[in-house]
C-alpha positions in Angstrom: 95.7 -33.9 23.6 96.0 -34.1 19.9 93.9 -34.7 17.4 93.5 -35.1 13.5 90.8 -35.1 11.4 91.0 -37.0 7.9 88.4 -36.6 5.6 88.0 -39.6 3.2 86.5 -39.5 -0.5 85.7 -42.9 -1.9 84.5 -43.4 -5.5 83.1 -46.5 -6.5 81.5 -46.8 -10.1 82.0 -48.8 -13.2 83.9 -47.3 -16.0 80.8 -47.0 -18.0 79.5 -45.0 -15.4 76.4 -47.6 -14.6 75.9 -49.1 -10.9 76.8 -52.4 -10.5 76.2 -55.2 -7.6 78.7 -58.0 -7.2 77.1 -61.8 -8.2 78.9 -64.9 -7.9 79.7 -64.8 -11.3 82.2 -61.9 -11.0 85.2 -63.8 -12.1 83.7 -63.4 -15.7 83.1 -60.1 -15.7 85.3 -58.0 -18.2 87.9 -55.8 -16.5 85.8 -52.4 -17.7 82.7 -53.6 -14.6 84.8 -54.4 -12.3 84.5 -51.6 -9.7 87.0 -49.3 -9.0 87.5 -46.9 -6.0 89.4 -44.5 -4.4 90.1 -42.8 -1.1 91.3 -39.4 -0.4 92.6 -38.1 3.1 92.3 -34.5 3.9 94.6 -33.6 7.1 94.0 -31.1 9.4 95.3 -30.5 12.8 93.4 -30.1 16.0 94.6 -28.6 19.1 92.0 -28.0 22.0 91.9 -26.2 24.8 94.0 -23.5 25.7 97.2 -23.2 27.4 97.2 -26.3 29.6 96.1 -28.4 26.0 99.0 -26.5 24.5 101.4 -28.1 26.9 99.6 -31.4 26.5 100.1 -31.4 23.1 104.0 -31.2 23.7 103.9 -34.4 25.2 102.4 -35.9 22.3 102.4 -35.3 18.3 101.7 -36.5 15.7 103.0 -35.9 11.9 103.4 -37.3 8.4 99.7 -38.1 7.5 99.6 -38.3 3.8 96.8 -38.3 1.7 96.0 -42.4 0.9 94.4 -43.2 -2.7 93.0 -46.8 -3.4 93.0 -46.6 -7.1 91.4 -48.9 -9.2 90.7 -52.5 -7.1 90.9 -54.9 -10.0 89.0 -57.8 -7.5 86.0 -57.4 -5.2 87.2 -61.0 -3.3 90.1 -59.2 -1.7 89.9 -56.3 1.3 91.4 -53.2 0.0 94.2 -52.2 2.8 96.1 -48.9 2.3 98.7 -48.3 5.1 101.0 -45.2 5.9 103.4 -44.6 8.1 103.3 -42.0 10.7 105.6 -40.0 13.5 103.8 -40.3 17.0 106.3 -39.0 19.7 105.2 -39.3 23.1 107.3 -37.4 26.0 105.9 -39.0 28.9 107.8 -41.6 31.6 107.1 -44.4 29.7 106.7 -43.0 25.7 103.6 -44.2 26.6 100.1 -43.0 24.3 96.8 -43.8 23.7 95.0 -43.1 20.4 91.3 -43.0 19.9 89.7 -42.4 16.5 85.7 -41.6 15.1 84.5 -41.4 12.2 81.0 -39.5 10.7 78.7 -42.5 10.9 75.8 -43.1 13.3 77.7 -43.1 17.2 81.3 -42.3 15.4 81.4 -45.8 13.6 83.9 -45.4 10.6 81.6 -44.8 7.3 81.9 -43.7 4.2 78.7 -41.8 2.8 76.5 -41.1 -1.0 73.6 -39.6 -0.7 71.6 -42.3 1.5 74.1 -45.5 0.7 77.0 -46.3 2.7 80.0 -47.8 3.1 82.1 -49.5 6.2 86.0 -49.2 6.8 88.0 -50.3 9.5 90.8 -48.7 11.3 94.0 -50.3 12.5 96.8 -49.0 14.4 100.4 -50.5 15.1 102.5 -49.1 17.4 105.3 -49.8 14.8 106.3 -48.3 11.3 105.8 -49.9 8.4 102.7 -52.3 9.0 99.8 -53.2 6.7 98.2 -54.6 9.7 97.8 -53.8 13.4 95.2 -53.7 16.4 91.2 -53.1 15.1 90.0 -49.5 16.8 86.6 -49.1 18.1 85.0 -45.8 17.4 85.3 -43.8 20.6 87.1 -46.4 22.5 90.7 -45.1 23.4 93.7 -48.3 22.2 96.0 -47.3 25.2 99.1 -49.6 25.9 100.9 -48.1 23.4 104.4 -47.0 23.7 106.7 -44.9 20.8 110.3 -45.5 20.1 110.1 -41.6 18.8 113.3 -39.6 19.8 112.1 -36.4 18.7 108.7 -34.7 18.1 109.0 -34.6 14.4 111.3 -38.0 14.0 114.0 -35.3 12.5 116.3 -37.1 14.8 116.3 -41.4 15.8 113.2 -43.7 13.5 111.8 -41.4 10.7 108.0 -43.0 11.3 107.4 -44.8 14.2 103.6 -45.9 14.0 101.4 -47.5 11.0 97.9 -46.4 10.5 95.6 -48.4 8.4 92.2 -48.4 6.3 90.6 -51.0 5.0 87.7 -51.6 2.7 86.6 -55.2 3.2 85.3 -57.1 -0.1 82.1 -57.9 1.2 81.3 -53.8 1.7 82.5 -53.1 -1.7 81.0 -55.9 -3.3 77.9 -54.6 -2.0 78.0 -50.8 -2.1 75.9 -49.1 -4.6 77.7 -46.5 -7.5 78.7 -43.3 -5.9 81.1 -41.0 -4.3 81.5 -41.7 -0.8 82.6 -39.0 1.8 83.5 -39.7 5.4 85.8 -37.5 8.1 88.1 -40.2 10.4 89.0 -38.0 13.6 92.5 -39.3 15.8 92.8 -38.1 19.1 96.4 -39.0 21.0 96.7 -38.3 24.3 99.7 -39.2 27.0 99.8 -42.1 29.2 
């Protein structure tokens, strides 16, 4: 078993600096209170266990994660989706995986934190390279079913990527999150099936 930890960084602020809550008269609004925000994702890899997790981690890896940055969101009436594309080899009968992922709100739900406000994301998965949308993961809940066309651990060899994960903001939780920097750790565990 496998797993990555991402820590997310989300800024949302107007360029004056002030707070600022979305009304139905947005569309007026000049271009310098429109919110902007961004996300960073810190990488680290996970292995646990000892020697038995070691050889479970040869039958599944996962590489590429990249750091993902929103930048500025010029309109609050549309989700914010950033998607990369990722290496997941499986070595198993089937190429067969599962992937589960948590984030750092209450019970693992994925949420991004200032101070006492927060913020919701989703997390998608596709089982294929280059999507900007895919199957909705449940905190804690392992997506299994899913089945690489990876010929080589780090895709050096065969596809280059051969899965798509993807965050979202939706425009209702940024039109309604207060000014701040928001903080949040996504965790992805792959496993063999």
């Amino acid at each position: 078993m496998v797993a990555i930890k991402l820590s997310a960084t989300a800024f949302v602020r107007r360029k004056s600096g002030e707070g600022f809550r979305q009304r139905a008269s947005y569309a007026s609004l000049p271009l310098s209170a429109r919110f902007a925000a961004a996300a960073t994702l810190a990488l680290a890899l996970w292995l646990s266990g000892s020697s038995p997790a070691t050889a479970a981690s040869n039958k599944v890896r996962i590489t590429s994660l990249s750091d993902v940055a929103f930048g500025t969101i010029p309109s609050l009436a549309v989700d914010a989706v950033r998607s990369q594309s990722v290496c997941l080899f499986a070595d198993t009968s089937t190429n067969g995986y599962t992937i589960t992922a948590t984030g750092t709100g209450p019970a693992g739900t994925f949420e991004l934190t200032s101070g006492l406000a927060a913020m919701p994301y989703e997390v998608e998965w596709s089982s294929s390279a280059g999507q900007s949308s895919g199957i909705q993961l449940t905190p804690n809940l392992p997506l299994t079913g899913q089945v690489s066309p990876a010929t080589h651990q780090t895709c050096n060899n065969g596809p280059a990527t051969s899965a798509s994960l993807i965050l979202m903001l939706r425009s209702s939780a940024l039109s309604s999150a207060q000014a701040g920097t928001y903080n949040g750790t996504l965790t992805l565990i792959v496993g063999p099936e």
